[in-house]
C-alpha positions as CSV (number, residue, x, y, z in Angstrom):
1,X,-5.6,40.9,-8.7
2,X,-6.5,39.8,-5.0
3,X,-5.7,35.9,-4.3
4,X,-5.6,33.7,-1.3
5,X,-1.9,33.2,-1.0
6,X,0.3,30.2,1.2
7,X,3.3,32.0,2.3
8,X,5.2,29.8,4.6
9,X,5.0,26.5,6.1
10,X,2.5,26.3,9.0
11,X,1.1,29.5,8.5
12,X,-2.4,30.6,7.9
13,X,-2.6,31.8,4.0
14,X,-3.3,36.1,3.4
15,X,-5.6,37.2,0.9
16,X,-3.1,40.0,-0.9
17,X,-2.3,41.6,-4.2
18,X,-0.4,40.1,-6.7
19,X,0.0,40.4,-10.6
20,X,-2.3,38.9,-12.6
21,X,-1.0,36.1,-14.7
22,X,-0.2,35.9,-18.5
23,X,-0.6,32.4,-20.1
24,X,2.6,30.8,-21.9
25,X,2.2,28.2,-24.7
26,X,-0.5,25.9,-24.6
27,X,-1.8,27.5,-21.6
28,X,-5.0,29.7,-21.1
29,X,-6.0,32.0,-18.7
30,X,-10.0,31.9,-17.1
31,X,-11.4,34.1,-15.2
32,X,-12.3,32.1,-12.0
33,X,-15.9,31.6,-11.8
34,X,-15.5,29.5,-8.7
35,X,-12.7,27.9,-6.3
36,X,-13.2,24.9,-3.7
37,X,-11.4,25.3,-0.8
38,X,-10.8,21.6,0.2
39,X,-9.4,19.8,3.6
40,X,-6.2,19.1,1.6
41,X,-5.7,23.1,1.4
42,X,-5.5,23.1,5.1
43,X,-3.2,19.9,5.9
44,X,-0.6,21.7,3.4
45,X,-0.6,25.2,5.2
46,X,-1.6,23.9,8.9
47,X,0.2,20.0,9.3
48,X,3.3,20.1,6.6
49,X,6.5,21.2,6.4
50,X,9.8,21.0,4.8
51,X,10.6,17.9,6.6
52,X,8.0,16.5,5.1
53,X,10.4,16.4,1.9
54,X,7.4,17.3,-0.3
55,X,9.2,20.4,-2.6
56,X,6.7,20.2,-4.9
57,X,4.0,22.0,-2.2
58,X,7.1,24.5,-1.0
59,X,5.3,27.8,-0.6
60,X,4.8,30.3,-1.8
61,X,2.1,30.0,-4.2
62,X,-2.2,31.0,-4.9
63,X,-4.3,28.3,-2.9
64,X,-6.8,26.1,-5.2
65,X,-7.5,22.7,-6.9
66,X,-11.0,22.9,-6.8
67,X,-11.7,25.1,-10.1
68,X,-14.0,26.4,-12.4
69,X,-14.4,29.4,-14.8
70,X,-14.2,31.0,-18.5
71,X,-12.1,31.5,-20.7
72,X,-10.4,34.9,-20.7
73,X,-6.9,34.6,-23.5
74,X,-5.7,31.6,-25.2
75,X,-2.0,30.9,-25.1
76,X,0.0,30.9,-28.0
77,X,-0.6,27.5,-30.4
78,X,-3.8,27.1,-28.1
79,X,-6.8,26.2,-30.8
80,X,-10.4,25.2,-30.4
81,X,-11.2,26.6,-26.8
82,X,-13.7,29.6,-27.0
83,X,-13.6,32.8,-25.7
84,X,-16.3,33.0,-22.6
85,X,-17.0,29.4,-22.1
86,X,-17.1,27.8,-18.9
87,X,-15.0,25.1,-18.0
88,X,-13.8,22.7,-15.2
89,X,-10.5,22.6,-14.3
90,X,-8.6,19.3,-13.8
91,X,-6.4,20.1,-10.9
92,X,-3.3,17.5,-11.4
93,X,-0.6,18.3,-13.6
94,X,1.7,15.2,-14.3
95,X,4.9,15.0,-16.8
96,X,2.8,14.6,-19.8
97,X,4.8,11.9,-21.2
98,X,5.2,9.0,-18.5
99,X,2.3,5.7,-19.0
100,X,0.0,6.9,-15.9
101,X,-0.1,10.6,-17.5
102,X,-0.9,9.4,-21.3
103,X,-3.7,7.9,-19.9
104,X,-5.0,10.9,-18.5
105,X,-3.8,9.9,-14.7
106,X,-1.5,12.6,-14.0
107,X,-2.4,11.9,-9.9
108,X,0.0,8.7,-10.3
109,X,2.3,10.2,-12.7
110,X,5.9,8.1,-12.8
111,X,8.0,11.3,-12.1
112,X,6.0,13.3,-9.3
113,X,9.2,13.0,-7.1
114,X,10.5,15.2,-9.8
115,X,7.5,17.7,-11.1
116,X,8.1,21.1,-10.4
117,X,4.2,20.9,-8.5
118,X,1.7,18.4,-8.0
119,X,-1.9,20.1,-9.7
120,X,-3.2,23.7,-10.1
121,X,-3.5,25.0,-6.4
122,X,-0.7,22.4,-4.9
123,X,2.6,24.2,-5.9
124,X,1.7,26.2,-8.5
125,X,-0.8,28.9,-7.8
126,X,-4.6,27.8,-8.0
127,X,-7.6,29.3,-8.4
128,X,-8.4,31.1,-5.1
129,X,-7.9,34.8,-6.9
130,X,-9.6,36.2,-10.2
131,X,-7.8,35.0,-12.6
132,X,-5.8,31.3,-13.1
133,X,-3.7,29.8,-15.8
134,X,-4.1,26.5,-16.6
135,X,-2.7,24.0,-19.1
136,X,-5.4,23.7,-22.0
137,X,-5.6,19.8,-21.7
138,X,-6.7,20.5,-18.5
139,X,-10.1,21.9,-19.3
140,X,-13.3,19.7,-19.3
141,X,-16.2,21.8,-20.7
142,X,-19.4,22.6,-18.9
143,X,-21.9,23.9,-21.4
144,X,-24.4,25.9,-20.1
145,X,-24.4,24.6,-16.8
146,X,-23.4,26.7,-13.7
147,X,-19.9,26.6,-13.2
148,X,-19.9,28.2,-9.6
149,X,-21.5,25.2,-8.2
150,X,-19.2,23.1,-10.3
151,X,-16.1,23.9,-9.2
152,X,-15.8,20.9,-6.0
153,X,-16.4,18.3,-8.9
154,X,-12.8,18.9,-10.0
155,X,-11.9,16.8,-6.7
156,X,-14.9,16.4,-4.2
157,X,-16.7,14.9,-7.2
158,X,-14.0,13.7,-9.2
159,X,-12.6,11.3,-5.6
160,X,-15.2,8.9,-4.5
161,X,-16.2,8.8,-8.2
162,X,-13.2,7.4,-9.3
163,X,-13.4,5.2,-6.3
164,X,-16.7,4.0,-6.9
165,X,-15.9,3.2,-10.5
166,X,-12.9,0.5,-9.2
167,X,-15.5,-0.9,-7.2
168,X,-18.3,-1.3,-9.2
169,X,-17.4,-5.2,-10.0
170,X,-18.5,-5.3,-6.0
171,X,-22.1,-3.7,-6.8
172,X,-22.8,-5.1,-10.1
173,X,-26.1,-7.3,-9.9
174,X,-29.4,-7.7,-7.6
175,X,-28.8,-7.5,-3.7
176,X,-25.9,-5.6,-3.4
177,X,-25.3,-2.6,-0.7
178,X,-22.7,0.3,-0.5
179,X,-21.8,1.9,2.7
180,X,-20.2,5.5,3.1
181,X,-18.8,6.7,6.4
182,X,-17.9,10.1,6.6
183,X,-20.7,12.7,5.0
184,X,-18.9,15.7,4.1
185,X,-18.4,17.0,1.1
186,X,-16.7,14.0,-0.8
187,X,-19.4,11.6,1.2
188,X,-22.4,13.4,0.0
189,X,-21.6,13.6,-3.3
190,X,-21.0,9.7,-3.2
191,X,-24.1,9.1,-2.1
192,X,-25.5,10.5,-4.9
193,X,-22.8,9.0,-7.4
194,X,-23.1,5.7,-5.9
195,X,-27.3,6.0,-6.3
196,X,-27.2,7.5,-10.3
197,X,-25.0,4.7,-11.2
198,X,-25.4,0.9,-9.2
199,X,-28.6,-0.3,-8.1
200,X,-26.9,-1.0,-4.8
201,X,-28.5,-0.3,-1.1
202,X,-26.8,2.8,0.0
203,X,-25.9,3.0,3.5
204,X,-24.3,6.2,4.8
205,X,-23.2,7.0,8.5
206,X,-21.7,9.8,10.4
207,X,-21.4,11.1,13.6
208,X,-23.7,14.4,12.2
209,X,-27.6,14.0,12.6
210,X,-27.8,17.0,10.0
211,X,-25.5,15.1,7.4
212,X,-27.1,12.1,8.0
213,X,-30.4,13.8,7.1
214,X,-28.9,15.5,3.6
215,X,-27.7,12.0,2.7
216,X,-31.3,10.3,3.5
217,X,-32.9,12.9,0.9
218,X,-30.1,11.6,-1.6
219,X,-31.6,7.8,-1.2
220,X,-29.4,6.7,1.6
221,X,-30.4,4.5,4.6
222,X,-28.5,6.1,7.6
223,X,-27.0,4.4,10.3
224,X,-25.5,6.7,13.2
225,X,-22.2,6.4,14.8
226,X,-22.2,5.0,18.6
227,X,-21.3,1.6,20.0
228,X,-23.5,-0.6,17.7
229,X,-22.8,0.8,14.6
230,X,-21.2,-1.8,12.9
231,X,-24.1,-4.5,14.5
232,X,-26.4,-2.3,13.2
233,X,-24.9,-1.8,9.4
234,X,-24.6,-5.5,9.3
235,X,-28.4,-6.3,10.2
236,X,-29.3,-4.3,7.3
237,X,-27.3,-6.3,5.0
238,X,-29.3,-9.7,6.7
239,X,-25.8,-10.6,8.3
240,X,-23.5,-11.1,5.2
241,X,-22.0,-7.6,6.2
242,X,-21.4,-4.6,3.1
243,X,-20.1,-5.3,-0.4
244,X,-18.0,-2.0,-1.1
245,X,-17.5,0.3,1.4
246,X,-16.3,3.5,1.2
247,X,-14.2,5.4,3.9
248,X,-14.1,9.3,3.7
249,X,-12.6,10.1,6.7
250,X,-9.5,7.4,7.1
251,X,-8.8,7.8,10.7
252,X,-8.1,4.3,12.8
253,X,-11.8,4.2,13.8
254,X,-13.3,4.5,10.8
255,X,-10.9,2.2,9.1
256,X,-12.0,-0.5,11.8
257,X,-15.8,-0.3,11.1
258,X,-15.4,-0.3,7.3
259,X,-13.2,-3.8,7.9
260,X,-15.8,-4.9,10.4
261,X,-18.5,-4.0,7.9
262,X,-17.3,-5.4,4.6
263,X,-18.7,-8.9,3.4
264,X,-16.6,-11.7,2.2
265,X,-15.2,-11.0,-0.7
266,X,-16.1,-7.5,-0.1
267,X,-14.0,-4.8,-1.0
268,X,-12.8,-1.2,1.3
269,X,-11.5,1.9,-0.1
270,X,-10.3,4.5,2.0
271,X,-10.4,7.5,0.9
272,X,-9.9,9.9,3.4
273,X,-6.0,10.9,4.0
274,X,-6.0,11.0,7.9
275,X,-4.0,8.6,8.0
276,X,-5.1,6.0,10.2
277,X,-3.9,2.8,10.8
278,X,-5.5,-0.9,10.7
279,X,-4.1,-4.2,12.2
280,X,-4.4,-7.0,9.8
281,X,-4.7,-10.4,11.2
282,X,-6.0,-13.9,9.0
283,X,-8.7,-14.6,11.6
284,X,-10.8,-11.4,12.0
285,X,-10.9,-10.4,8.4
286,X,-13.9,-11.5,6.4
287,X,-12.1,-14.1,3.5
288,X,-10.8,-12.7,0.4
289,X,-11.8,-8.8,1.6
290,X,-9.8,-6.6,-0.3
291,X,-8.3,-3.1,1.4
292,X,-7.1,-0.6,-1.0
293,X,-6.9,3.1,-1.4
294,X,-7.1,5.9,-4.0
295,X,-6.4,9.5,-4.6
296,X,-8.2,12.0,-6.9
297,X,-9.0,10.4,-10.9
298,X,-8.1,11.0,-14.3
299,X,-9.6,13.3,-16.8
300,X,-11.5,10.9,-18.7
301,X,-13.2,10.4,-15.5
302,X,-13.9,14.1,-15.1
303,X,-15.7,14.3,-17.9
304,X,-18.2,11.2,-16.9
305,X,-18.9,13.4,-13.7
306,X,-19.6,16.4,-15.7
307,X,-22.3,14.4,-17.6
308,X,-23.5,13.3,-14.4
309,X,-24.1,17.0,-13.4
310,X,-25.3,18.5,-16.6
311,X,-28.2,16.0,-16.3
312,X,-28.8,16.7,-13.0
313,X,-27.4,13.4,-11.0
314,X,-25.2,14.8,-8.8
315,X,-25.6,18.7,-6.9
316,X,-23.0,19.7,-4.7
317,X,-24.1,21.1,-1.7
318,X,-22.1,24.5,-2.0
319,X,-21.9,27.3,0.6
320,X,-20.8,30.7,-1.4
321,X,-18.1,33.1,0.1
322,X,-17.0,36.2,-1.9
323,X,-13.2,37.0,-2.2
324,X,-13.1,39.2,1.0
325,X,-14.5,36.4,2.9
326,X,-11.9,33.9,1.7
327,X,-10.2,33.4,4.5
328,X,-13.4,33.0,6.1
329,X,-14.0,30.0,4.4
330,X,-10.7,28.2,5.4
331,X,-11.1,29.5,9.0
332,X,-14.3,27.6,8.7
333,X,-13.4,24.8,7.3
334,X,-11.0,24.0,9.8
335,X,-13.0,24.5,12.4
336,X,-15.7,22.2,11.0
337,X,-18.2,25.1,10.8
338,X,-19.4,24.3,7.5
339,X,-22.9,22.8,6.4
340,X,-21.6,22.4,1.9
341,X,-18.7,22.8,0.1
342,X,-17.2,26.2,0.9
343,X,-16.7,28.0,-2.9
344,X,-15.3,31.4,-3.0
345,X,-16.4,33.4,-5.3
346,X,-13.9,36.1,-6.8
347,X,-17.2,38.2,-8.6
348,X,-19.8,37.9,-5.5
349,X,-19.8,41.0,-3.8
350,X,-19.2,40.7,0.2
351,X,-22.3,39.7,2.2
């Protein structure tokens, strides 16, 4: 079968031949419907290496963690899955046995230092080829809805939801307001998370008039980037500044205007891994602001933004490459040429 494959540290990934896979106990194969190819995807085969001391993302392995498809062969002991259903894939793949893990957070599992990978797609191969084994635990079932535009909910859904949820003691009542900066893929979909389930304001701001435009027709108030951002963010909020605010990007500038934004008492999640930094000082910080961060959800939590899908809350904005364009859609990506989510497609024929 034909898969987007990560060789070697700091080298571009090859779209080659390689055997299709057989699943072991417990395990079942799908026939990929769909496959997100995420900004994560890129730091791993552009920006890391094996001084990094990350083993777990040591190449070489099928690219991935955005997944959806149906159900080709149950493994052996593997009961009550069906033959041609559609499912979502939850990408992380803890221990199985440590506290975080029984509770369905395998992203914070207790012995990740130790895991053989980290999720389907980040050390052991993913779903960027035509077939993909996957731990049977790790399927959340989709009905009848379309699992091609499904597939970035695994992650680009399943992250600021899970982030939204720890906040929602911030937006719970009248008056309340939301901000999002950074309107990509993870952004937009907040948006609309953020607008299905608070009654919060919903203030959204990027650097992109286009973006900024896709997140209006979601229910957001825009504000664009430039000088008086912040002044302008914090007018809309009659002074008292933003009571959960969201940070998709993470770079230092962001990470100052989500500071600078946030109300007393407020709360910031960054969510974004650029890595930025933020100097904390007692004076300039609004009292009792909390700054936290978060990384991908459990599966309980995958299943809550399935419902949200199937009844039509959230739509990912998804831009459809078949599997000869694959690299395409990573060469994109990191370029920043890219309007949606980019999904490859293993069955859609080449434009």
């Amino acid at each position: 079968m034909r898969a987007v494959v990560f060789e070697q540290w700091k080298t571009f990934p090859s779209l080659t031949s390689i055997p299709k896979p057989t699943p072991g106990p417990g395990e079942v194969l799908l026939k990929v419907a769909g496959a997100g190819a995420c900004h994560s995807d890129v730091a791993v085969f552009h920006d890391y290496d094996e001084s990094m001391g990350m083993t777990q993302l040591a190449p070489s392995y099928v690219l991935g963690h955005e997944n959806s498809g149906w159900v080709e062969e149950l493994g052996e002991g593997v009961t009550g899955l069906e033959i041609g259903a559609a499912y979502l894939v939850y990408g992380p793949i803890g221990c199985g046995h440590c506290a975080a893990c029984s509770r369905g957070q395998d992203t914070y599992c207790a012995n990740a230092a130790t895991n053989p990978s980290l999720a389907s797609g980040l050390g052991r191969d993913g779903g960027m080829a035509e077939y993909l084994v996957v731990p049977a635990r790790n399927l959340v079932p989709l009905g009848d809805a379309d699992p091609i535009a499904a597939a970035p909910l695994s992650d680009a859904g399943l992250t600021p939801y899970h982030a939204i949820k720890n906040s929602l003691k911030n937006l719970q009542g009248g008056g309340k307001s939301a901000l999002v900066i950074g309107l990509g893929g993870l952004g937009q979909i907040a948006v609309q998370i953020l607008t299905a389930i608070t009654g919060a304001t919903v203030i959204a701001t990027d650097m992109k008039p286009e973006a900024m435009e896709r997140a209006a027709a979601n229910g957001a108030v825009t504000v664009a980037g430039g000088p008086d951002q912040v002044a302008q963010i914090r007018e809309l909020t009659g002074g008292n500044g933003v009571d959960a605010v969201f940070d998709f990007v993470g770079i230092a500038p962001t990470v100052r205007t989500a500071m600078a934004s946030v109300a007393r008492q407020g709360r910031v999640t960054i969510v974004g891994i650029a890595g930025g930094k933020y100097e904390w000082d007692f004076y300039s910080t609004p009292y009792e602001a909390e700054l936290t961060n978060t990384y991908w959800g459990t599966i309980e939590e995958l299943y809550e933004v399935v419902a949200l899908y199937r009844a039509g809350k959230i739509t990912p904005d998804v831009e459809l490459f078949g599997m000869d364009d694959a690299l395409e859609a990573y060469r994109k990506l990191e370029a920043g040429e890219l309007s949606g989510r980019a999904v490859v497609v293993p069955s859609r024929a080449t434009a």
